[in-house]
C-alpha positions in Angstrom: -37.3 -10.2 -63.7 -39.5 -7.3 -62.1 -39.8 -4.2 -64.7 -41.1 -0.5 -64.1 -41.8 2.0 -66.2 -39.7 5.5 -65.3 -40.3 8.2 -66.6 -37.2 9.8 -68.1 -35.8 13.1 -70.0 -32.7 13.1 -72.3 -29.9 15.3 -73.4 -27.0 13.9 -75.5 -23.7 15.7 -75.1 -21.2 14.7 -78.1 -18.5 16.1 -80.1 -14.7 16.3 -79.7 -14.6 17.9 -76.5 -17.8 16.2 -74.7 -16.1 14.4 -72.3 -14.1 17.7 -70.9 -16.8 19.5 -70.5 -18.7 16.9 -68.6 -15.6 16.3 -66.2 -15.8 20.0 -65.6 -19.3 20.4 -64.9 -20.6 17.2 -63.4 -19.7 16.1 -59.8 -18.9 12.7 -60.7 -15.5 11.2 -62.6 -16.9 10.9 -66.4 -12.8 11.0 -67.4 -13.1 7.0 -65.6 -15.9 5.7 -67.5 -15.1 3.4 -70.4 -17.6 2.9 -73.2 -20.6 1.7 -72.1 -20.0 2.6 -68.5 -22.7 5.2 -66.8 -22.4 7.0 -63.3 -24.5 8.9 -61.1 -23.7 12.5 -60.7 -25.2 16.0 -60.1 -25.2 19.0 -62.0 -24.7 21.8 -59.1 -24.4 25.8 -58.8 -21.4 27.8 -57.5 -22.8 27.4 -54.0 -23.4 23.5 -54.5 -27.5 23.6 -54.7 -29.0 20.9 -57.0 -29.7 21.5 -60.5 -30.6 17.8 -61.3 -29.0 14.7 -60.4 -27.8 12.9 -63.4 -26.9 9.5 -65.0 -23.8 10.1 -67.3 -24.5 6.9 -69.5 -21.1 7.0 -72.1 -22.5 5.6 -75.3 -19.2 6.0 -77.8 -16.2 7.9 -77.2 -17.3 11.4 -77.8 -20.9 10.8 -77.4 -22.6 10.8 -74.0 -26.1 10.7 -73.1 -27.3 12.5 -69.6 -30.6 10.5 -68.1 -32.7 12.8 -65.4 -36.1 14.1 -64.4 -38.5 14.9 -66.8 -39.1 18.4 -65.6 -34.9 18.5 -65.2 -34.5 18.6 -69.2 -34.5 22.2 -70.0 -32.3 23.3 -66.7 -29.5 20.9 -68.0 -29.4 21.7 -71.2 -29.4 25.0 -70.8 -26.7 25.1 -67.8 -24.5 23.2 -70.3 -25.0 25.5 -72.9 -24.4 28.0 -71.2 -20.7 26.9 -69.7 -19.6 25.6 -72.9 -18.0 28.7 -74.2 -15.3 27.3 -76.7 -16.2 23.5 -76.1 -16.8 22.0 -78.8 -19.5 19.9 -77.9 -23.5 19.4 -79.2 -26.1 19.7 -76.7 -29.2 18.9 -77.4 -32.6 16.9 -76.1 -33.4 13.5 -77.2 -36.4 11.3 -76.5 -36.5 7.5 -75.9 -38.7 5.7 -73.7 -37.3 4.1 -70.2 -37.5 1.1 -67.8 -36.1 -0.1 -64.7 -34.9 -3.7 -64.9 -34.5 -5.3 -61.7 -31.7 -7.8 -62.7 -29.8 -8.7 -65.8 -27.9 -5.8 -67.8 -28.0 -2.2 -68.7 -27.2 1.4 -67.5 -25.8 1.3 -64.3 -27.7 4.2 -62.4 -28.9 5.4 -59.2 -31.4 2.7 -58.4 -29.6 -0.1 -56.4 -30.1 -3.8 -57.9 -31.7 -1.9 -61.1 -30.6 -1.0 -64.2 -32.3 1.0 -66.8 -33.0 0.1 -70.8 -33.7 2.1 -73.7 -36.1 1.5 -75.9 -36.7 -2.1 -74.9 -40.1 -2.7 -75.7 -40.3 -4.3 -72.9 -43.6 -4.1 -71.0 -43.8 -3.1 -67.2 -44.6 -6.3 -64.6 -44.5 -3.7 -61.4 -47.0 -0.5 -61.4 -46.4 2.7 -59.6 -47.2 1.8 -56.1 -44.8 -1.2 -56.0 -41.9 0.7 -57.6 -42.7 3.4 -54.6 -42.1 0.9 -52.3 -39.1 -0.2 -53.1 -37.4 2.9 -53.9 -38.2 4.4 -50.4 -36.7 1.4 -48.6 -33.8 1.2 -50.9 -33.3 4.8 -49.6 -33.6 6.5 -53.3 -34.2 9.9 -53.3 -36.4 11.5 -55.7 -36.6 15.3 -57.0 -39.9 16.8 -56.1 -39.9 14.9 -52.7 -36.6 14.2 -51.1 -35.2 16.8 -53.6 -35.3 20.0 -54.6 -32.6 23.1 -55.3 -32.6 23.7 -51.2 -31.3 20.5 -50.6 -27.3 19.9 -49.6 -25.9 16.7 -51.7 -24.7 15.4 -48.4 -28.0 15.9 -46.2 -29.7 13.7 -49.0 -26.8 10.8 -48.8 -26.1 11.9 -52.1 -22.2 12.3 -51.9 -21.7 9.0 -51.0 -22.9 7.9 -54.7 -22.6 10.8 -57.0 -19.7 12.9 -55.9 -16.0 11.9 -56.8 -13.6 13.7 -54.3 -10.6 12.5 -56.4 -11.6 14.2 -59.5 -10.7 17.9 -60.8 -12.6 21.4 -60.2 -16.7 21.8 -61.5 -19.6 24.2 -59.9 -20.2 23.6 -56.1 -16.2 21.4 -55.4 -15.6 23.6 -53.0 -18.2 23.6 -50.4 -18.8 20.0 -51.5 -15.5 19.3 -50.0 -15.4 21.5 -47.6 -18.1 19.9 -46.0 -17.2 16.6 -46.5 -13.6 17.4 -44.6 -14.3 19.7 -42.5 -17.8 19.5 -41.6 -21.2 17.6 -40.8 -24.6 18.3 -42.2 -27.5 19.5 -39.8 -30.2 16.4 -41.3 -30.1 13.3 -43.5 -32.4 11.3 -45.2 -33.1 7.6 -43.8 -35.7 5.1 -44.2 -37.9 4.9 -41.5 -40.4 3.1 -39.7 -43.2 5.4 -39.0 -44.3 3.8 -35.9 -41.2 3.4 -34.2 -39.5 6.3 -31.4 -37.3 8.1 -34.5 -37.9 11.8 -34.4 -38.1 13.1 -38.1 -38.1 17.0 -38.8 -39.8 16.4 -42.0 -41.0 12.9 -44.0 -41.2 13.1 -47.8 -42.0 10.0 -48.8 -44.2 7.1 -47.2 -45.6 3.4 -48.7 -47.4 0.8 -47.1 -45.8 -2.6 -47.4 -48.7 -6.0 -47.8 -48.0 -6.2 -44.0 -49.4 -3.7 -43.2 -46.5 -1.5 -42.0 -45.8 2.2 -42.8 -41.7 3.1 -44.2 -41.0 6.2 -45.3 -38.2 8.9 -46.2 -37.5 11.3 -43.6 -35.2 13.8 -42.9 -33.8 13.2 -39.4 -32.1 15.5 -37.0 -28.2 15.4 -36.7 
């Protein structure tokens, strides 16, 4: 079982009226998740720009926990706040320590083949280079490289995991699904080999494997 640390913030959304305001502000279905269950999702403006991407992790019935990017912490929570108007709902930062576990059970995120524990104790067997690795060739974005508030959900692959486009309204539906229906994005990211004939317009992310060989994450022409 291969464990990394990952560096995580928290903000628990709970109260009678948590799971409303969720399904109204996140881009992902939190109405389907059962207790216990977690989903990706993304936490977008008017215009669909990224706030933070998101795991919605359902820990009881009213009480939900939101796992992003450290420096994503204070932009949720106050983005939440600020839309709650009449929801009664508590929003507020916790702090627990994370780890990716690849294999076995846990939050279901956005790593594939990984899920993530709380407060396991449990001590890493991968360091930062070999989790690197394996994120770029599982394709994983990752906000500060592949991600940033400039960056389209779609361009980044993200609306194949994080979006729902059965679910009701939240910030940034429309041009979500206006694009989705109607039109095609200009880039996307894909994993690359960095000595083969692709043209990238811009690489974000690169590791060397024990071969030898360069991947990376690139944003490719259209």
């Amino acid at each position: 079982m291969d464990i990394a640390a990952r560096p995580r913030a928290f903000v628990r959304v709970a109260g009678p009226d948590a799971r409303d305001h969720l399904q109204n502000m996140v881009s992902n279905d939190v109405d389907a998740l059962e207790v216990g269950g977690a989903c990706p999702a993304l936490l977008l403006t008017a215009k669909a720009r990224l706030i933070a991407p998101l795991v919605v992790w359902r820990r009881g019935e009213d009480d939900f926990l939101l796992l992003t990017e450290p420096e994503l912490a204070e932009a949720v929570q106050v983005q939440l706040v600020r839309m709650r108007f009449r929801a009664r709902a508590e929003i507020e930062r916790e702090e627990h320590d994370s780890v990716l576990v690849f294999g076995g059970d846990g939050i279901a995120g956005d790593f594939p083949g990984a899920v993530e524990l709380l407060d396991s104790g449990l001590e890493p067997t991968m360091d930062e280079e070999e989790l690197e690795l394996r994120r770029i060739e599982a394709g994983v974005p990752r906000w500060g490289r592949e991600l940033d508030e400039r960056v389209l959900p779609a361009e980044a692959g993200l609306d194949r995991t994080h979006v729902s486009f059965t679910k009701g309204c939240y910030p940034g539906q429309e041009p979500i699904a206006r694009l989705h229906y109607r039109g095609h994005v200009n880039r996307s990211l894909q994993v690359v080999e960095l000595d083969d004939d692709t043209t990238v317009e811009r690489v974000t992310s690169s590791a060397t494997r024990p071969d030898g060989s360069v991947v990376a994450l690139a944003y490719v022409r259209t």
